[in-house]
DRENDO-1510 file (C-alpha; in Angstrom, 1 decimal, always signed):
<recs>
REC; n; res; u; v; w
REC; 1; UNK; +273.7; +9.8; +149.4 .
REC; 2; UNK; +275.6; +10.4; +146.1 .
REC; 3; UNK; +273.1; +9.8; +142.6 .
REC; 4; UNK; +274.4; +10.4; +139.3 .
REC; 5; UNK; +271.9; +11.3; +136.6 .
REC; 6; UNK; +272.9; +11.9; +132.8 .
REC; 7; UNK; +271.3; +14.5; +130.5 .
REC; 8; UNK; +272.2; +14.7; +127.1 .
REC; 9; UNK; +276.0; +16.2; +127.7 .
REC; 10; UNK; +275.8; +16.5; +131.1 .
REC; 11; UNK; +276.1; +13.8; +134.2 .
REC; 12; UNK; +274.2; +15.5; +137.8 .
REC; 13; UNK; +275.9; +14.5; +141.2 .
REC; 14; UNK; +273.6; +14.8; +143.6 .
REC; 15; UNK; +274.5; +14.6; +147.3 .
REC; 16; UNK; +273.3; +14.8; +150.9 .
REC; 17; UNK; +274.5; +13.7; +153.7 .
REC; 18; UNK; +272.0; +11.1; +155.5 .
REC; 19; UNK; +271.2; +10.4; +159.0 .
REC; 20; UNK; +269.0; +7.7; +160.4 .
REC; 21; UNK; +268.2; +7.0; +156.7 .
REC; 22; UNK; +266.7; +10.5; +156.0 .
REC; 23; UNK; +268.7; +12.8; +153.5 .
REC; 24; UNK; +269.2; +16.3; +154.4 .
REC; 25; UNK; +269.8; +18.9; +152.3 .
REC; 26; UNK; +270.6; +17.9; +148.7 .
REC; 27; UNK; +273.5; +20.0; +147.0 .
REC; 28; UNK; +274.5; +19.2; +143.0 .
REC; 29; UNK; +277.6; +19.5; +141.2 .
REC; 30; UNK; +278.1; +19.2; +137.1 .
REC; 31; UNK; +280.3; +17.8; +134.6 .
REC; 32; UNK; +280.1; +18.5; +131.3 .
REC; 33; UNK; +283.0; +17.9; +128.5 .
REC; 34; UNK; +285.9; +18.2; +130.9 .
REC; 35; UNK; +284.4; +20.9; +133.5 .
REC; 36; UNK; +283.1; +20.5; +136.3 .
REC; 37; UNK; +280.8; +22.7; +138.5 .
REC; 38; UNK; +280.9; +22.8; +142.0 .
REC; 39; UNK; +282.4; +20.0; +144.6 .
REC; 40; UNK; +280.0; +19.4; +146.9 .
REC; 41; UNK; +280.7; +19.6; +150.8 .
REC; 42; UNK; +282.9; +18.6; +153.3 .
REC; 43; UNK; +281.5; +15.4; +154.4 .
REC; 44; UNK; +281.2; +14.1; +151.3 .
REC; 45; UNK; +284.3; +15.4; +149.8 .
REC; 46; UNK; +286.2; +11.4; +149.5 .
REC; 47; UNK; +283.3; +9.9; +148.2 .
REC; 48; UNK; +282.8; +12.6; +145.5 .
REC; 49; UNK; +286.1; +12.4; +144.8 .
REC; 50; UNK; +286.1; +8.8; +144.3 .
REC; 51; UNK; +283.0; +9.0; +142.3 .
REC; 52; UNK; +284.1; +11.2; +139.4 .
REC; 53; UNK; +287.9; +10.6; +139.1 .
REC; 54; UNK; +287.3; +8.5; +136.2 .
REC; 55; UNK; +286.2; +11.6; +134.3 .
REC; 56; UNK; +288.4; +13.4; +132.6 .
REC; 57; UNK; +288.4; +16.8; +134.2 .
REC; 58; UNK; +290.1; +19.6; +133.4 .
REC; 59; UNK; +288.6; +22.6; +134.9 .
REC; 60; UNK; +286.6; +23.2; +137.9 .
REC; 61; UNK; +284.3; +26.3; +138.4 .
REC; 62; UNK; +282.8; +27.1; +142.1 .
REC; 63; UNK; +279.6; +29.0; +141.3 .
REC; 64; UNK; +280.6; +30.7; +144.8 .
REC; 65; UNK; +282.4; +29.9; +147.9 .
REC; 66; UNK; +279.5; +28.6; +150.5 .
REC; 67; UNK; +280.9; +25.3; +152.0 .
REC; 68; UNK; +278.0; +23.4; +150.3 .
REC; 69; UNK; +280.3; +24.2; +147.0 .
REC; 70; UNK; +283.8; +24.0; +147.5 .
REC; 71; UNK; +284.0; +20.8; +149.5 .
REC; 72; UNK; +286.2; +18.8; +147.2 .
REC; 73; UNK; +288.6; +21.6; +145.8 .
REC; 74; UNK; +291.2; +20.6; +148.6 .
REC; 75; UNK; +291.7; +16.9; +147.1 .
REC; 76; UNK; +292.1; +17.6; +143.1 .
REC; 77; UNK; +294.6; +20.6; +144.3 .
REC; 78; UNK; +296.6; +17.8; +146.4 .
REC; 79; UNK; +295.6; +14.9; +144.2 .
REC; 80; UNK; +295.5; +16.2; +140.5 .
REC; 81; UNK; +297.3; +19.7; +141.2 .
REC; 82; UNK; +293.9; +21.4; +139.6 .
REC; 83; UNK; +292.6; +24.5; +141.2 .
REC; 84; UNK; +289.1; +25.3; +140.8 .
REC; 85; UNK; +288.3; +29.0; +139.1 .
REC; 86; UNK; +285.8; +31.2; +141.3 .
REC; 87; UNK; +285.1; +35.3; +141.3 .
REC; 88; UNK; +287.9; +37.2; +142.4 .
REC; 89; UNK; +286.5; +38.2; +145.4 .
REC; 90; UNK; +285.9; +34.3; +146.5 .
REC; 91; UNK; +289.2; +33.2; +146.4 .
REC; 92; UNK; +290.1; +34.5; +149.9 .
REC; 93; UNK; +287.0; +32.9; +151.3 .
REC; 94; UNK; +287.8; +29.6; +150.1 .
REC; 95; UNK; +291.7; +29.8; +150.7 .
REC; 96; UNK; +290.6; +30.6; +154.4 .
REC; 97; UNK; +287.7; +29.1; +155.5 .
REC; 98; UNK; +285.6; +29.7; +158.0 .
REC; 99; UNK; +286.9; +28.1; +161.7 .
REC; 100; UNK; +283.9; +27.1; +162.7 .
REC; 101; UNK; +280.1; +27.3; +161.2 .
REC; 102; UNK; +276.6; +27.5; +162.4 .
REC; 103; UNK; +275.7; +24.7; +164.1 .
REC; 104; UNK; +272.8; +23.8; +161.3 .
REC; 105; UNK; +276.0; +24.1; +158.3 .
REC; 106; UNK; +278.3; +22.0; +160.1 .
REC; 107; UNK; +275.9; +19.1; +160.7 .
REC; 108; UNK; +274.7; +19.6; +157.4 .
REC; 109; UNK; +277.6; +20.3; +155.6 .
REC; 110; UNK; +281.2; +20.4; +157.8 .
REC; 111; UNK; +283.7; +22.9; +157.4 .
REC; 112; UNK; +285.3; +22.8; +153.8 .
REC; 113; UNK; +289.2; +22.4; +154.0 .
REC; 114; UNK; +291.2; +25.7; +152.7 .
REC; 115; UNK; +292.2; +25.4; +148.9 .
REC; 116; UNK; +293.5; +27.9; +146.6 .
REC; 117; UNK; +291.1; +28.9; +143.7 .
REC; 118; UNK; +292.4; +31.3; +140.8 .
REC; 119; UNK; +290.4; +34.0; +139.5 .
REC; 120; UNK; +287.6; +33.0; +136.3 .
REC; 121; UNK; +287.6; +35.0; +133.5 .
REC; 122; UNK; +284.7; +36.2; +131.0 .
REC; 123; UNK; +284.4; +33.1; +129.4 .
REC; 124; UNK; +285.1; +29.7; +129.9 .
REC; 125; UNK; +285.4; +27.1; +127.2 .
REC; 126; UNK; +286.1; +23.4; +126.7 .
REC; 127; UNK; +286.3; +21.6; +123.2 .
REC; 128; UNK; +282.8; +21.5; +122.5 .
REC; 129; UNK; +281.1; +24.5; +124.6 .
REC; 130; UNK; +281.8; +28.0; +125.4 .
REC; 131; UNK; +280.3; +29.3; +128.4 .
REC; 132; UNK; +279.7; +33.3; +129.3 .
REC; 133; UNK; +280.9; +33.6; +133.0 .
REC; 134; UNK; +277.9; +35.9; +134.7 .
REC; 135; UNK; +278.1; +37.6; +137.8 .
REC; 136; UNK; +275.0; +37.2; +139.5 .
REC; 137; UNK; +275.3; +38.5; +143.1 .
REC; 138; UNK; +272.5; +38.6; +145.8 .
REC; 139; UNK; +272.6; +35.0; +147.4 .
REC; 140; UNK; +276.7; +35.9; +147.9 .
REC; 141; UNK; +278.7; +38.7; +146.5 .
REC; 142; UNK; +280.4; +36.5; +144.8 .
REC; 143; UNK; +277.9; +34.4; +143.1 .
REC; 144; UNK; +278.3; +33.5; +139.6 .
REC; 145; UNK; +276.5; +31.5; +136.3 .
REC; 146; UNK; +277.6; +29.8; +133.6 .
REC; 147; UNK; +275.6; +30.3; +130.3 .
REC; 148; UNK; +276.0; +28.7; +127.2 .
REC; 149; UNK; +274.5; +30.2; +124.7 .
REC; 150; UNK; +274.3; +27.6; +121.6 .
REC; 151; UNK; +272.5; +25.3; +124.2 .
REC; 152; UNK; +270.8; +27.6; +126.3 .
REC; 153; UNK; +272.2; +26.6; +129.3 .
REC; 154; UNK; +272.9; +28.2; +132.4 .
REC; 155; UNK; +274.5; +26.3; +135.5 .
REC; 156; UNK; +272.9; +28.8; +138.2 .
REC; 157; UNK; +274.2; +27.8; +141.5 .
REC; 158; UNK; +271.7; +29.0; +144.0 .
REC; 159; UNK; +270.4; +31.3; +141.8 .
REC; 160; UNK; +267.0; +29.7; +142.1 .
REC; 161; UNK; +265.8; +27.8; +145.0 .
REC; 162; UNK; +262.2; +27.7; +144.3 .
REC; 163; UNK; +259.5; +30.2; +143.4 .
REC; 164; UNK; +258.1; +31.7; +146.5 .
REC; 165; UNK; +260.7; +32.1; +149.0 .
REC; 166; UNK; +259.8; +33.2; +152.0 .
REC; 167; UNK; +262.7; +33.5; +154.2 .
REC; 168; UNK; +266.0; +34.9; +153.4 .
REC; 169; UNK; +269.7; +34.6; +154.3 .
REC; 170; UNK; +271.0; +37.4; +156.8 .
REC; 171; UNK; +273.8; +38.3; +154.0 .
REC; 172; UNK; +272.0; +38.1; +151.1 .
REC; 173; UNK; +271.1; +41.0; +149.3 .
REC; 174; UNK; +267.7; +41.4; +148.1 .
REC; 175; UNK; +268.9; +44.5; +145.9 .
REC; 176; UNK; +271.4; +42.4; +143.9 .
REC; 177; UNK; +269.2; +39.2; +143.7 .
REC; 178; UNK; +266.4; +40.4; +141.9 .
REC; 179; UNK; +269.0; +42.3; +138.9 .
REC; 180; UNK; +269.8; +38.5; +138.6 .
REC; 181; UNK; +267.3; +37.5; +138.6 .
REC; 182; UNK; +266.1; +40.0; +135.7 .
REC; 183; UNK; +269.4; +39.8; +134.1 .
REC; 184; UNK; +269.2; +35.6; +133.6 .
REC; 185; UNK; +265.2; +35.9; +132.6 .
REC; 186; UNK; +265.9; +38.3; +129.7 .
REC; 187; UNK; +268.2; +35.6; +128.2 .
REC; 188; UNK; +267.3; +32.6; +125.6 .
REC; 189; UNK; +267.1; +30.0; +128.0 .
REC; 190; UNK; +266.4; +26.4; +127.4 .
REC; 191; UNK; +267.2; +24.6; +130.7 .
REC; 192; UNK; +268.1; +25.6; +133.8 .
REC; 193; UNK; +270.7; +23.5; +135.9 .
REC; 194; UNK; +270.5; +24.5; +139.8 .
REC; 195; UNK; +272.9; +24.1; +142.7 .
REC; 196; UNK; +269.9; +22.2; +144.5 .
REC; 197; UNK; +269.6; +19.5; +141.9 .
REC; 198; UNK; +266.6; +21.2; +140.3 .
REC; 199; UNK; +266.8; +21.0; +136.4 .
REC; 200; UNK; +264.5; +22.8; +134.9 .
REC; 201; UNK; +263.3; +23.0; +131.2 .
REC; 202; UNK; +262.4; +26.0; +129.2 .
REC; 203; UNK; +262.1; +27.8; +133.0 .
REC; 204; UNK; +262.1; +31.5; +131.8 .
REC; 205; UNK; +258.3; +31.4; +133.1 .
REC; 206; UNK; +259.5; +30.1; +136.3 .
REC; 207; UNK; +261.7; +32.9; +137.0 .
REC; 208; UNK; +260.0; +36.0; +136.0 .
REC; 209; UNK; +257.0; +34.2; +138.3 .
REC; 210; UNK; +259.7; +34.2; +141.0 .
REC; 211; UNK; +260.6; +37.8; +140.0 .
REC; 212; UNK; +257.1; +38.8; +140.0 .
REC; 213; UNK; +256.7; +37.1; +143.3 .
REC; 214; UNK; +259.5; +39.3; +144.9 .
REC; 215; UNK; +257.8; +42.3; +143.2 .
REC; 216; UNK; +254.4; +42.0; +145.0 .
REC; 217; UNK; +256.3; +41.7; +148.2 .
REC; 218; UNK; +258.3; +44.3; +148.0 .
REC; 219; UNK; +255.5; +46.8; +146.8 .
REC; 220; UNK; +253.6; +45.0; +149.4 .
REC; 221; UNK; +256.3; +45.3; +152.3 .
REC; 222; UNK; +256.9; +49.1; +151.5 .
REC; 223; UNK; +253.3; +50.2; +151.3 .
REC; 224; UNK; +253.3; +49.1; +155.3 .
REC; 225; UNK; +256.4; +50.5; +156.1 .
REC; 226; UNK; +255.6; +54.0; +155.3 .
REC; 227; UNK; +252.3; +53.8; +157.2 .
REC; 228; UNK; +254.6; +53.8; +160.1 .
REC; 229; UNK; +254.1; +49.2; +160.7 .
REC; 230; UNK; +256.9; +47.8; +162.5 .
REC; 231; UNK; +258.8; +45.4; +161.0 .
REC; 232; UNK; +257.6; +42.3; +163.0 .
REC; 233; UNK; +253.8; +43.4; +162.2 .
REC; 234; UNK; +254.4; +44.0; +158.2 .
REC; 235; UNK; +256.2; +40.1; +158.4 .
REC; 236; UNK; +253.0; +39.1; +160.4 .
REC; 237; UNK; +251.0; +40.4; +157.5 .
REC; 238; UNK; +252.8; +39.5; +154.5 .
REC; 239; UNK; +254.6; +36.2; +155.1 .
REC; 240; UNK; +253.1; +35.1; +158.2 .
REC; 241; UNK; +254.7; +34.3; +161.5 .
REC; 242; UNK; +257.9; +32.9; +161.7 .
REC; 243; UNK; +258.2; +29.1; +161.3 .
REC; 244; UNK; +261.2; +26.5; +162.4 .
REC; 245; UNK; +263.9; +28.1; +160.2 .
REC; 246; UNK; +265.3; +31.2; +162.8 .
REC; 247; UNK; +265.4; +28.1; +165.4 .
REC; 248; UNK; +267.4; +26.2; +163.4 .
REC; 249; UNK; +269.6; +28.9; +162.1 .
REC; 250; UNK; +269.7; +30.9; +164.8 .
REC; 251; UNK; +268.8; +33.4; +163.1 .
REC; 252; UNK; +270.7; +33.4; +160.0 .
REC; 253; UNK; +267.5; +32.6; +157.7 .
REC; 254; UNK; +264.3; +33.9; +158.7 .
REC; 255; UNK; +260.9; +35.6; +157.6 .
REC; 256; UNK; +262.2; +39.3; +159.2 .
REC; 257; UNK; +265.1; +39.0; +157.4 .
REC; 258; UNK; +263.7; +38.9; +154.3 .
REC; 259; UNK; +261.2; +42.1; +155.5 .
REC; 260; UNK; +264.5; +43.8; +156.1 .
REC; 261; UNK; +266.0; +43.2; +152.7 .
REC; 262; UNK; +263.4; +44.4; +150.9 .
REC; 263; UNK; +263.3; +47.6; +153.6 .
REC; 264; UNK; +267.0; +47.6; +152.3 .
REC; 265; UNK; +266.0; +47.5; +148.9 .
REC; 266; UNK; +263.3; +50.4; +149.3 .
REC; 267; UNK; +265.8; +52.7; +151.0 .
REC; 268; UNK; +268.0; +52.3; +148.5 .
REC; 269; UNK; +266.6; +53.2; +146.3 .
</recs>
C-alpha cells in the first residue's frame, strides 16, 4: 500500500506493506518544496521510487537511520547521485546496515540496502522554507526534527507515536525521550507531521498529555521501586501484564522494558 495525501505545501506518502489484504505497519515519508523526509523501507523502496521521481527533489533528510526510514536512499544515490542528510552519528548505521534483523522488522520492513548519507547541519532550507534541524534523541540516539518556524511545522519522525504508550523499545532511552518531548512542547507549534502518518493540528496539548502521561508513570514506577517491588510486580501494577508485543519482538518492545527505563531514568538522576 502506497497513498499520497496533499496538505497545503506538503504531499504525505504513506506505506505498508500488505499481506493477505491487511496492511501492516504504516510508515510516512514527506515532500515539501524540493525536500524530502524520510524513504520509506526496504520492500517498498522501487515503488516509492517510482512514485515520487516526478518531483523535483533536491534534498533528502532521514529523521534517523531505523530501516523503516532509509529504505529508498540506496536508489537516488545510484539513480540521481543524491545522498540523503542524517545526524552524524547515523551515517555509519545507514552506510552499514544491519545483516540481518528481527524476525518481526524483516517481514515488516526488510533489510534496507547500505547507502552513504552526509552529515545535516543546523538548518536546512529550500526556496521557500527554512527549517531548524533539532536533535531529539530517546527513540534512537540519533533521532532528529525538522521545525519550521514561519509555519509552525515540525516533521517529527517517531517522536510521537500516540499518547499513552505502554511498551517501549529495548534501546530507547526514556531519559532523552521525555527532554524531547519537553523541548518540542515548549515551541509555537501548529501542526505536527509524524513518521507514522499521524498529522496532527495545533497538537501542543497532545504532547504535554503524553509528557504528563510519562510523568505519572515514572513517579508512579519509582514510588514501588524504593518500597523494595520487583520489577515484574511494579509492571503488573502499573501497566498490566504483558500482552502480544515481547512475543512478537522477542523481546525487543515490551511492558518491563519500559519499567526499566524509567528505573534508568530514576537512577540517573
Amino acid at each position: 500500500m502506497l497513498q499520497t495525501t496533499q496538505l497545503d505545501d506538503v504531499t504525505q506518502y504513506r506505506m505498508a506493506r500488505t499481506i493477505l489484504g491487511k496492511n501492516l505497519y504504516c510508515v510516512a515519508a514527506y515532500f515539501v518544496d524540493g525536500l524530502l523526509i524520510d524513504t520509506g523501507f526496504d520492500y517498498l523502496a522501487e515503488q516509492f521510487y517510482q512514485t515520487v521521481q516526478d518531483k523535483n527533489i533536491e534534498q533528502i533528510v532521514n529523521t534517523h537511520h531505523h530501516e523503516d526510514h532509509v529504505g529508498a536512499n540506496y536508489l537516488f544515490e545510484q539513480r540521481r547521485q543524491l545522498k540523503a542528510l542524517a545526524h552524524a552519528s547515523a551515517l555509519p548505521l545507514i552506510a552499514k546496515p544491519p545483516v540481518k534483523l528481527k524476525p518481526y522488522r524483516d517481514f515488516v520492513w526488510g533489510v534496507p540496502k547500505p547507502a552513504h548519507p552526509q552529515a545535516i547541519g543546523a538548518t536546512l532550507s529550500t526556496a521557500k522554507y527554512t527549517f531548524q534541524v533539532l536533535h531529539l534523541p530517546g527513540h534512537s540516539p540519533d533521532h532528529l526534527g525538522l521545525y519550521e518556524p514561519r509555519q509552525g511545522w515540525l516533521f517529527s519522525g517517531d517522536l510521537f507515536l500516540s499518547v499513552k504508550v505502554r511498551v517501549l523499545r529495548a534501546d530507547e532511552d526514556m531519559v532523552a525521550a521525555m527532554a524531547s518531548l519537553r523541548q518540542v512542547a515548549a515551541l509555537p507549534l501548529q501542526r505536527l507531521f509524524c513518521g507514522s502518518g499521524k498529522i496532527l493540528e495545533n497538537p501542543i496539548a497532545l504532547l504535554k498529555t503524553k509528557l504528563e502521561f510519562y510523568e505519572d508513570l515514572q513517579y508512579r514506577i519509582a514510588a514501588l521501586h524504593q518500597k523494595g517491588w520487583e520489577i515484574e510486580k511494579i509492571r503488573d501494577a502499573v501497566l498490566g501484564k504483558e500482552g502480544v508485543w515481547p512475543w512478537m519482538s522477542q523481546g525487543e518492545f515490551s511492558k518491563l522494558n519500559l519499567v526499566k527505563g524509567f528505573l534508568k531514568n530514576d537512577a540517573n538522576g
